[in-house]
C-alpha positions as a Python dict, from the first residue, in 0.01 Angstrom:
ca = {
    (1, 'X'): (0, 0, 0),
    (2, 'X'): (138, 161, 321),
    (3, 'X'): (-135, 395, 498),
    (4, 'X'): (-78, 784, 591),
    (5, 'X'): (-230, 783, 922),
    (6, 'X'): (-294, 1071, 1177),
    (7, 'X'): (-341, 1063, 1536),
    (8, 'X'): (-447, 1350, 1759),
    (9, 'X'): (-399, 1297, 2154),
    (10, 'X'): (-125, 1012, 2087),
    (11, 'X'): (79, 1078, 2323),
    (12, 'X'): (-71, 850, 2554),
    (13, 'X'): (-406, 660, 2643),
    (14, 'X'): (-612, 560, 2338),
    (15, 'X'): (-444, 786, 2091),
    (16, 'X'): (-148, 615, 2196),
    (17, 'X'): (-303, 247, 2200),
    (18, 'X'): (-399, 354, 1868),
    (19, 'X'): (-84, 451, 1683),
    (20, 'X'): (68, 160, 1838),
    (21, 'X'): (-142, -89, 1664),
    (22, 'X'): (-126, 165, 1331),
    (23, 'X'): (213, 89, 1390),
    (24, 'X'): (194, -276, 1341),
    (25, 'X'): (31, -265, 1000),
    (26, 'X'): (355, -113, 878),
    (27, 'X'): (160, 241, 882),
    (28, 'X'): (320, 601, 813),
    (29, 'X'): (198, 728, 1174),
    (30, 'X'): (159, 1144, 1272),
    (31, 'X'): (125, 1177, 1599),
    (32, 'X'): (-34, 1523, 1755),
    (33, 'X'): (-36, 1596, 2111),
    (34, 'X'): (95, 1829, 2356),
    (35, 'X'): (326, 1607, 2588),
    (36, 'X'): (692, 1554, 2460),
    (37, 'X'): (726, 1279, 2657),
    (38, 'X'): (459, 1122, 2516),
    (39, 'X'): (496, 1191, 2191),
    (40, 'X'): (874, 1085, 2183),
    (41, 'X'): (750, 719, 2359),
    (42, 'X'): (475, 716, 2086),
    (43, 'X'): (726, 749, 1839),
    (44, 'X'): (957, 462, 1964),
    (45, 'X'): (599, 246, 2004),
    (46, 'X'): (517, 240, 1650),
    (47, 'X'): (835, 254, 1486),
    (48, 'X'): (942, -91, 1725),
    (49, 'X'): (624, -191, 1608),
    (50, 'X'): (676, -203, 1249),
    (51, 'X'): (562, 141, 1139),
    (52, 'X'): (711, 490, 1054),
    (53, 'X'): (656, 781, 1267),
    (54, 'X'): (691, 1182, 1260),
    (55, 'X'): (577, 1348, 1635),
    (56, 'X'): (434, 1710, 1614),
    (57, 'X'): (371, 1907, 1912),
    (58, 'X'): (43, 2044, 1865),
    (59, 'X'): (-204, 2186, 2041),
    (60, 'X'): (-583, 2091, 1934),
    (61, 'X'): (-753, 2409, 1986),
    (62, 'X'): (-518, 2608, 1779),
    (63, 'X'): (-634, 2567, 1439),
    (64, 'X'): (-342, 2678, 1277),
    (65, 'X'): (-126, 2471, 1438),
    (66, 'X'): (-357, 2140, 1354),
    (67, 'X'): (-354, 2271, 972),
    (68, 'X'): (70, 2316, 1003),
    (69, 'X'): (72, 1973, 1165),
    (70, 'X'): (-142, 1859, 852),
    (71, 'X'): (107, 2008, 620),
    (72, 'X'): (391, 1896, 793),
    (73, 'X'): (271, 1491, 780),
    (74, 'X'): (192, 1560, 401),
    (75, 'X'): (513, 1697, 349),
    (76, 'X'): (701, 1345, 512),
    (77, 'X'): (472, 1056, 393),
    (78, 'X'): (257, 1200, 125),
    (79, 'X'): (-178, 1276, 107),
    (80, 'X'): (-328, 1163, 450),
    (81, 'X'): (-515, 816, 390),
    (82, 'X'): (-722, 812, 776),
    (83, 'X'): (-775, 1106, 1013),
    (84, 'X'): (-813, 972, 1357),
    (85, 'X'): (-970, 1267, 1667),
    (86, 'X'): (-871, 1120, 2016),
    (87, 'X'): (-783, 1450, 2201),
    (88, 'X'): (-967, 1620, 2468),
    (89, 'X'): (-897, 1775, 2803),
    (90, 'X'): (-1101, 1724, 3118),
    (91, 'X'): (-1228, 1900, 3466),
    (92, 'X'): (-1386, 1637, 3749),
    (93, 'X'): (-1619, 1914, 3961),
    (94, 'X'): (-1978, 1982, 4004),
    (95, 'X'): (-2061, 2251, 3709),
    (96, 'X'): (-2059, 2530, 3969),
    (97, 'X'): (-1674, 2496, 4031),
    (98, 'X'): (-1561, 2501, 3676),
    (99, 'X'): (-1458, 2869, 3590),
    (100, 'X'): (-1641, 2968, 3218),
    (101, 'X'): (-1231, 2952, 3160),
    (102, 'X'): (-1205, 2603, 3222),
    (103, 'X'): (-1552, 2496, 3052),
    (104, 'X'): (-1430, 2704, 2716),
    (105, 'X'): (-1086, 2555, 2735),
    (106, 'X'): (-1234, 2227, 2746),
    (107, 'X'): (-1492, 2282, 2490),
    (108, 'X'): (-1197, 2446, 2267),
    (109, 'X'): (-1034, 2093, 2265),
    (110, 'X'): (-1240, 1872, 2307),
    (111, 'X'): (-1495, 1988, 2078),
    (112, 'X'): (-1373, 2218, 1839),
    (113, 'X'): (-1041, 2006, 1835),
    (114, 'X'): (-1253, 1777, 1618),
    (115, 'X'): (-1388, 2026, 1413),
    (116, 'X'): (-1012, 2156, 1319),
    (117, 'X'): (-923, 1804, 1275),
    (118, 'X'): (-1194, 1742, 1042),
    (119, 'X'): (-1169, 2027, 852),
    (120, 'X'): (-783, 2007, 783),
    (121, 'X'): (-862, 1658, 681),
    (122, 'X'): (-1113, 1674, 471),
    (123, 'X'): (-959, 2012, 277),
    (124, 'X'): (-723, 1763, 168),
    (125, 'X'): (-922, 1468, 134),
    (126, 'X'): (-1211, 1614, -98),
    (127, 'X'): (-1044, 1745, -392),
    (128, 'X'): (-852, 1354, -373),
    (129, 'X'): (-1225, 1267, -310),
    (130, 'X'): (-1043, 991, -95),
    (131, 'X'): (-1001, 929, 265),
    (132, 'X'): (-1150, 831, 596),
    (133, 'X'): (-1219, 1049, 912),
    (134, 'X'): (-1271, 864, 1276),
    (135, 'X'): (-1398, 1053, 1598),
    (136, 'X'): (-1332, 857, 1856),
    (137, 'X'): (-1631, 950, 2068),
    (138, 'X'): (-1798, 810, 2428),
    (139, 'X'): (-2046, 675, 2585),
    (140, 'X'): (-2124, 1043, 2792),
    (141, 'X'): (-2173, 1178, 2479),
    (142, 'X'): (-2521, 1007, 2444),
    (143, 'X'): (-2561, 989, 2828),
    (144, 'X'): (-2446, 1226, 3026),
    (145, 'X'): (-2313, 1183, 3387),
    (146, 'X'): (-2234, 1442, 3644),
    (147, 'X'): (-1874, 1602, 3770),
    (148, 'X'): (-1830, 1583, 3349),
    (149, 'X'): (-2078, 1845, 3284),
    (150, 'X'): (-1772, 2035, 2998),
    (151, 'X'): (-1695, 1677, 2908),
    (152, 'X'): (-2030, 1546, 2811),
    (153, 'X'): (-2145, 1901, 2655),
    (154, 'X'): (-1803, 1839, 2381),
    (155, 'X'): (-1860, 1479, 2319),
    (156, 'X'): (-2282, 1604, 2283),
    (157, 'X'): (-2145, 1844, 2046),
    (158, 'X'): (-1910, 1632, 1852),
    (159, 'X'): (-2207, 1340, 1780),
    (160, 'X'): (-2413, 1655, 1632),
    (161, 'X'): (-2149, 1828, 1412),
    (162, 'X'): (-2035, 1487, 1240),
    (163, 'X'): (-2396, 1376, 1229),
    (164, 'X'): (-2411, 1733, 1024),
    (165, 'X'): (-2085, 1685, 802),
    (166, 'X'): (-2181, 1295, 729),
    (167, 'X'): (-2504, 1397, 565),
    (168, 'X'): (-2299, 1677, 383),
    (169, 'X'): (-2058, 1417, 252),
    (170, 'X'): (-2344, 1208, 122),
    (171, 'X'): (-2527, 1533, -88),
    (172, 'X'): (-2204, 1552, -238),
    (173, 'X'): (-2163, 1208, -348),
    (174, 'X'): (-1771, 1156, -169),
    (175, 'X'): (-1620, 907, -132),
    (176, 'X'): (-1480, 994, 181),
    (177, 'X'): (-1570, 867, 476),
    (178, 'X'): (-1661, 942, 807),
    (179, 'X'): (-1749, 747, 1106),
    (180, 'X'): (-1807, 734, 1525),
    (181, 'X'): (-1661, 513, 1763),
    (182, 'X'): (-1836, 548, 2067),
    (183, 'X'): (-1615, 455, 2382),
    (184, 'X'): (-1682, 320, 2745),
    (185, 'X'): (-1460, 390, 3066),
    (186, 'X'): (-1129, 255, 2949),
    (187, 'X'): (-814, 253, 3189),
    (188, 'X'): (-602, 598, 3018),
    (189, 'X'): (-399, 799, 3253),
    (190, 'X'): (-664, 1078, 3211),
    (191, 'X'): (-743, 1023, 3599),
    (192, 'X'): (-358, 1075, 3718),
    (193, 'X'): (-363, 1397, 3520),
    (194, 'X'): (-704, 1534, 3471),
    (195, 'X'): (-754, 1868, 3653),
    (196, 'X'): (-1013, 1736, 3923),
    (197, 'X'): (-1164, 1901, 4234),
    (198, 'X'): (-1352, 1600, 4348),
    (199, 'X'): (-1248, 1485, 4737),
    (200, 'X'): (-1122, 1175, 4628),
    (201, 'X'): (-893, 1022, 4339),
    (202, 'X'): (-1112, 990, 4020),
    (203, 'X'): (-1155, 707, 3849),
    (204, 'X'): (-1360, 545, 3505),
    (205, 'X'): (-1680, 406, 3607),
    (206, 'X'): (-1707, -13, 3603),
    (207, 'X'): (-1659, -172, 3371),
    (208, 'X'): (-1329, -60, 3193),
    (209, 'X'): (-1157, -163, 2878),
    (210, 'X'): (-807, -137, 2829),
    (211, 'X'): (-736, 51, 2543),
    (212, 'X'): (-575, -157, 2344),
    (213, 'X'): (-932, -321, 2303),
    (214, 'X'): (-1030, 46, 2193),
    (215, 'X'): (-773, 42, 1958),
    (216, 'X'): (-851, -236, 1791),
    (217, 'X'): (-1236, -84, 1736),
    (218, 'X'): (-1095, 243, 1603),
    (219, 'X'): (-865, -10, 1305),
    (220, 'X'): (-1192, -194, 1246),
    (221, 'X'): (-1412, 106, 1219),
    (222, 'X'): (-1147, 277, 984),
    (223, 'X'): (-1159, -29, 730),
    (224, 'X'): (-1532, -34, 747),
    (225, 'X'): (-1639, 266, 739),
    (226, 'X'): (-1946, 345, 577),
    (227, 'X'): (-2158, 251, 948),
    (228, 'X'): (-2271, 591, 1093),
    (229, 'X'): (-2134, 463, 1466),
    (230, 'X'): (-1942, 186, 1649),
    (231, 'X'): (-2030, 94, 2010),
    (232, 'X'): (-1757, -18, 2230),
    (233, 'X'): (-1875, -238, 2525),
    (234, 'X'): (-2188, -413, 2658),
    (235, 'X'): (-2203, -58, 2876),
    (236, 'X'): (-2173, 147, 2641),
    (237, 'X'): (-2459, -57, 2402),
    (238, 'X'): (-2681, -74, 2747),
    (239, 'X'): (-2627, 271, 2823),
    (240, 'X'): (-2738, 470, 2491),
    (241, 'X'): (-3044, 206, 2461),
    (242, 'X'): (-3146, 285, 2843),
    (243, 'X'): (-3109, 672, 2749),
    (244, 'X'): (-3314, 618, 2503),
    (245, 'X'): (-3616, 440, 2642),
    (246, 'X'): (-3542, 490, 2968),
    (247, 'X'): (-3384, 842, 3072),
    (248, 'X'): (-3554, 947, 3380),
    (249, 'X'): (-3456, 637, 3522),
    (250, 'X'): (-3115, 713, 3488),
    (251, 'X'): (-3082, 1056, 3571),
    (252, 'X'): (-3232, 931, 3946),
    (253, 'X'): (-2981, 663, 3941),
    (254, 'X'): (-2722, 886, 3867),
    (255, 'X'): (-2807, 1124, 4040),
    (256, 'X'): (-2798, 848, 4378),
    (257, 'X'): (-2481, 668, 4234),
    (258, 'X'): (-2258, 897, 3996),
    (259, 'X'): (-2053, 1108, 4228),
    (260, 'X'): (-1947, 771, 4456),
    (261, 'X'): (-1864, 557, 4152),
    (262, 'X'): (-1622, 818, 3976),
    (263, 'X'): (-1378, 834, 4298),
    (264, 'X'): (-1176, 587, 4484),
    (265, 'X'): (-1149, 558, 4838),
    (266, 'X'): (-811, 691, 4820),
    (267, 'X'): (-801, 1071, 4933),
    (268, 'X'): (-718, 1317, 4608),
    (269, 'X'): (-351, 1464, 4659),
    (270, 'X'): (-232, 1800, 4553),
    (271, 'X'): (-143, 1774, 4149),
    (272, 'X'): (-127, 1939, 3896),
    (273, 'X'): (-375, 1931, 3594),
    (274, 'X'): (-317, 1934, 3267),
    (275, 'X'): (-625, 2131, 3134),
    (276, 'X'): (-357, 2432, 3033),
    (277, 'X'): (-30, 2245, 3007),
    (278, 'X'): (118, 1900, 2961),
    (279, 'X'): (217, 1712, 3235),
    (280, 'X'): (446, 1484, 3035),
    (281, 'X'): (658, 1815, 2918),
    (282, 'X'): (1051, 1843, 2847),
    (283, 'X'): (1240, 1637, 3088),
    (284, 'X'): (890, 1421, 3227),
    (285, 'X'): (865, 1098, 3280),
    (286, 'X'): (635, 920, 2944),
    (287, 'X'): (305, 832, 3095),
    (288, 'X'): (211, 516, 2841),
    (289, 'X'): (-114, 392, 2714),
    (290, 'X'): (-234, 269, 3029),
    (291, 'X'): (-395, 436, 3374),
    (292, 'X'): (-342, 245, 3721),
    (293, 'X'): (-644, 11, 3667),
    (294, 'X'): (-464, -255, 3501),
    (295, 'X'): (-628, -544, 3739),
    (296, 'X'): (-974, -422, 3692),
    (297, 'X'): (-982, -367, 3308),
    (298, 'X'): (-1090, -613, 3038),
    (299, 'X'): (-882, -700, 2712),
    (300, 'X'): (-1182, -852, 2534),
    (301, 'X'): (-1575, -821, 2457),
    (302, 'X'): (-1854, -1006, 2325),
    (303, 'X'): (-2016, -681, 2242),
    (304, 'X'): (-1736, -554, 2029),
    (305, 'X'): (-1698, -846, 1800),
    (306, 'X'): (-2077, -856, 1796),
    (307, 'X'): (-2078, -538, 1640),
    (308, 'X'): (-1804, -603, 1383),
    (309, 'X'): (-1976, -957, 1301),
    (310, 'X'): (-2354, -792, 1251),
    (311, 'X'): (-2481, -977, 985),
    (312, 'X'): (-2349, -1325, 1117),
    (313, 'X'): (-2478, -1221, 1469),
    (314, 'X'): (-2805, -1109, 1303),
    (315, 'X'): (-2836, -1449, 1111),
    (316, 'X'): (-2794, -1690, 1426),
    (317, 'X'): (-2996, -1442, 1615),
    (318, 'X'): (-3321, -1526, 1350),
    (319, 'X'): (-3133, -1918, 1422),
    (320, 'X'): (-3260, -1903, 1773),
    (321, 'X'): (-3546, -1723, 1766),
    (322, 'X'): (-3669, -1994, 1499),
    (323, 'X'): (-3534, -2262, 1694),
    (324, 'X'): (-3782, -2111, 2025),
    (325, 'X'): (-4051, -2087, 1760),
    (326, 'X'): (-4048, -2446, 1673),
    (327, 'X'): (-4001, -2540, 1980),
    (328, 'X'): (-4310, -2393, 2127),
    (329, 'X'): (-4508, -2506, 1834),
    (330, 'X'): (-4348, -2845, 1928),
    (331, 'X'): (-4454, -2823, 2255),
    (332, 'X'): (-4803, -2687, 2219),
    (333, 'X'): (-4877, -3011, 1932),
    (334, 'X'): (-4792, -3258, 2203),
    (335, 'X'): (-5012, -3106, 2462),
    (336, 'X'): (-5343, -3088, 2206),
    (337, 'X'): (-5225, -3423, 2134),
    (338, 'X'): (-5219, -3531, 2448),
    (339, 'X'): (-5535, -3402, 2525),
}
């Protein structure tokens, strides 16, 4: 049965990554974003992938443009199987040089984007008391890091409100679903666009994923699911355990470290942002799924198939530490033996 799938921030990145490989499962693919460019090379990704696509300019903090975007995929490829949230909007700056402008406009879409996504979806996936929501969330929103003080507070924000919904869902006895993939740095062209006032280029913070890898997590998490959150990465598994047992530690290291390791040595030139307005509008060039970090980004990790191979990694986990248990007892009989 071909899936009704809808992707917000597809126009390039992971939302783009995303409806690509949607797009290879033969998928009926929506794709909401701002950028036309994007949106139009989305299109010709998943349809040369296999899949069927409708692009709808759309921008996340309106709400009634996300529920006319809803209407307008129902209306082409019929009830909306999978709601997938990529979008956000960024500012790289200390706290003190974001204008309360910028923080709301951020907050607008990158937090309460998700909430309009998720209620348009689910208005239409209750009553059908079928369906599957993904937020594709981060590591910063467990951990926060500074010059991403509007970032962190949305993806903070978003953990809490589906936390909220998920238990709502369960009172109710749905059968729709809703689930967290939580993301690490991953090589997007976020840092050629993001509105920054940092003295140097930004850049993710090692190690970075490519985000095809991402994609690929986002798929698996939609088919499964019924786990509360996915964790992308070995960093971003270390990171929310060390937060967790270990958080003073890390706000000194951060605090030492996290302005260096979030800029290049390259100086920042004069760009444009595109906190207000696309940068891949009418007549731009179409920006892909990738950043400029291609040679320093991985394609694969342990920690993701880990994740998506629990019980099996569970079972040969008990394996070893059995196998270190007898071994020790071994070892311990042949020393009071040889006594």
């Amino acid at each position: 049965m071909t899936q009704n799938v809808v992707i917000t921030g597809a126009s390039a990145g992971i939302g783009r990554a995303t409806a690509q490989h949607f797009g290879s499962r033969g998928a009926n693919v929506t794709l909401l974003a701002r950028g036309e460019a994007g949106l139009q090379g989305a299109v010709r990704d998943v349809e040369e992938a296999g899949g069927r696509a409708l692009a709808v300019p759309t921008d996340m903090a309106d709400y009634g443009a996300v529920e006319a975007a809803a209407g307008r995929a129902e209306q082409r490829f019929g009830p909306i199987d999978l709601w997938i949230n990529v979008a956000f909007v960024s500012v790289f700056a200390p706290f003190d040089e974001i204008s309360p402008q910028e923080f709301r406009r951020v907050t607008e879409v990158a937090y309460l984007g998700f909430v309009h996504g998720t209620r348009v979806a689910l208005d239409r996936m209750k009553p059908r008391n079928h369906g599957t929501i993904v937020q594709v969330g981060s590591t910063l929103g467990s951990r926060s890091i500074p010059l991403q003080s509007a970032y962190c507070g949305a993806k903070h924000a978003v953990n809490g409100f589906t936390e909220s919904v998920r238990c709502e869902l369960m009172h109710e006895h749905s059968e729709v679903r809703i689930t967290l993939v939580q993301m690490p740095a991953v090589n997007t062209p976020q840092f050629t666009w993001v509105l920054s006032r940092l003295p140097r280029k930004p850049q993710p913070v090692a190690p970075i994923f490519q985000p095809e890898l991402a994609a690929r997590a986002i798929a698996f998490a939609a088919d499964h699911p019924r786990r509360k959150q996915y964790w992308v990465g070995g960093s971003t598994a270390a990171t929310i355990l060390a937060q967790k047992f270990a958080a003073p530690l890390l706000d000194r290291y951060l605090a030492r470290t996290g302005f260096e390791s979030q800029q290049t040595e390259e100086p920042a030139p004069a760009r444009p942002g595109n906190l207000w307005e696309p940068v891949d509008g009418a007549g731009a060039s179409d920006h892909g799924a990738h950043g400029p970090f291609d040679t320093n980004a991985h394609t694969r990790s342990f920690q993701v198939w880990a994740s998506q191979h629990a019980r099996l990694t569970s079972a040969l986990g008990a394996a070893a530490a059995l196998a270190a248990v007898g071994a020790l007892a071994g070892g311990g009989r042949k020393l009071r033996l040889g006594r």
